[in-house]
Structures are given as C-alpha cells and as structure tokens.
C-alpha positions in Angstrom: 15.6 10.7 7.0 12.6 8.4 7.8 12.0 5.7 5.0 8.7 5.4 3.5 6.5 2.3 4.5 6.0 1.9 1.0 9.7 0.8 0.5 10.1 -1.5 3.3 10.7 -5.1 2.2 7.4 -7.4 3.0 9.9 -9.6 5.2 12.0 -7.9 7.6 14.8 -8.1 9.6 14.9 -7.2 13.3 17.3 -4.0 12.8 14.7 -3.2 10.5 11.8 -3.8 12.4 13.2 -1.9 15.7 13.6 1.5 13.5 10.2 1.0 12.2 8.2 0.3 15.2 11.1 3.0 16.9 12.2 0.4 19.8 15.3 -1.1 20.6 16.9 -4.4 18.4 17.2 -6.6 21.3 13.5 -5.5 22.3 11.8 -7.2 19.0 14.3 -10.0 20.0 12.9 -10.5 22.9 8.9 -10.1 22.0 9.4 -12.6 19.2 10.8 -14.9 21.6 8.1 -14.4 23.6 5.8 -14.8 20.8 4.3 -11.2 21.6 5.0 -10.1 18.0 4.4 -12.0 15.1 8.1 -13.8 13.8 9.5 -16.4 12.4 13.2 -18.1 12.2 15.5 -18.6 9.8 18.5 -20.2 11.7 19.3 -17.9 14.3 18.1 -14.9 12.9 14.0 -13.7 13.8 12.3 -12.5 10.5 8.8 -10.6 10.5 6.6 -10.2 7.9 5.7 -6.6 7.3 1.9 -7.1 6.7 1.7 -9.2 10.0 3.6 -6.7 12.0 0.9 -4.3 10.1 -1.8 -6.4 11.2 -0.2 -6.3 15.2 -0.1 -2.5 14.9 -3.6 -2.1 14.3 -5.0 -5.0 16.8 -2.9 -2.9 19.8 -4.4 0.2 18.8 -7.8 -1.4 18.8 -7.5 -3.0 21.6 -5.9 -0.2 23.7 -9.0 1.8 22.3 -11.4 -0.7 23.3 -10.0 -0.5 27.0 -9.9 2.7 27.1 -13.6 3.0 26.3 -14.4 0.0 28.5 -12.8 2.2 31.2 -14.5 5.2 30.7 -18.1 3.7 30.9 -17.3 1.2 33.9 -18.8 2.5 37.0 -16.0 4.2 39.2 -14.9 1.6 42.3 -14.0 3.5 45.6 -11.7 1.9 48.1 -12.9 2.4 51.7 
C-alpha cells in the first residue's frame, strides 16, 4: 500500500526517497552525487530533505512545462 505524503519524515533516507519519487535506490545515489537532486551527507549515507525534494518536484514540472510551451510557439525549422 502507498504511504501518504503526509507521513513521510521531513528528512529522508535514499530507500525512502526512491519509493517516493518511484526510481531505483542507486538512481537517487547517483543524482545526489551529481548534485541533480537536492542531498546532503551524513557519513556515507545521502539524506534529502522532504520539502526540498518537494520544491525539485515542482521546478521539473515547471520547467518541462515551460519547454514544452516554448516548443509549441517556436517557429518549425526544416532541414533541407
């Protein structure tokens, strides 16, 4: 059964993080080593805040939106 955001703890660990955002462990691993998701350490072991992962969420879907928009208004480019 699918927990409710509401009881998710505001820091999380990446096992908890990967069910949430439905990806793979070592994926969230390997964005917060890449500082592509927002993370932190605490020895060896990546934490994530749960309002900052939040606050990713919604700056991807704003800015896949705004691309998409930004590609349906550009003019079409034909290749010769």
């Amino acid at each position: 059964m699918a927990e409710n955001t509401n009881d998710i703890k505001p820091i999380m660990t990446t096992k908890e993080v990967a069910e949430y955002l439905n990806i793979h462990p070592l994926t969230v691993n390997k964005y917060a080593r890449e500082g592509k998701i927002p993370a932190f350490k605490i020895g060896t072991d990546w934490r994530f805040h749960k309002n900052y992962i939040e606050n990713w969420i919604k700056e991807k879907v704003t800015h896949n939106v705004a691309g998409k928009e930004r590609r349906k208004n550009s003019p079409a480019v034909l290749n010769p």
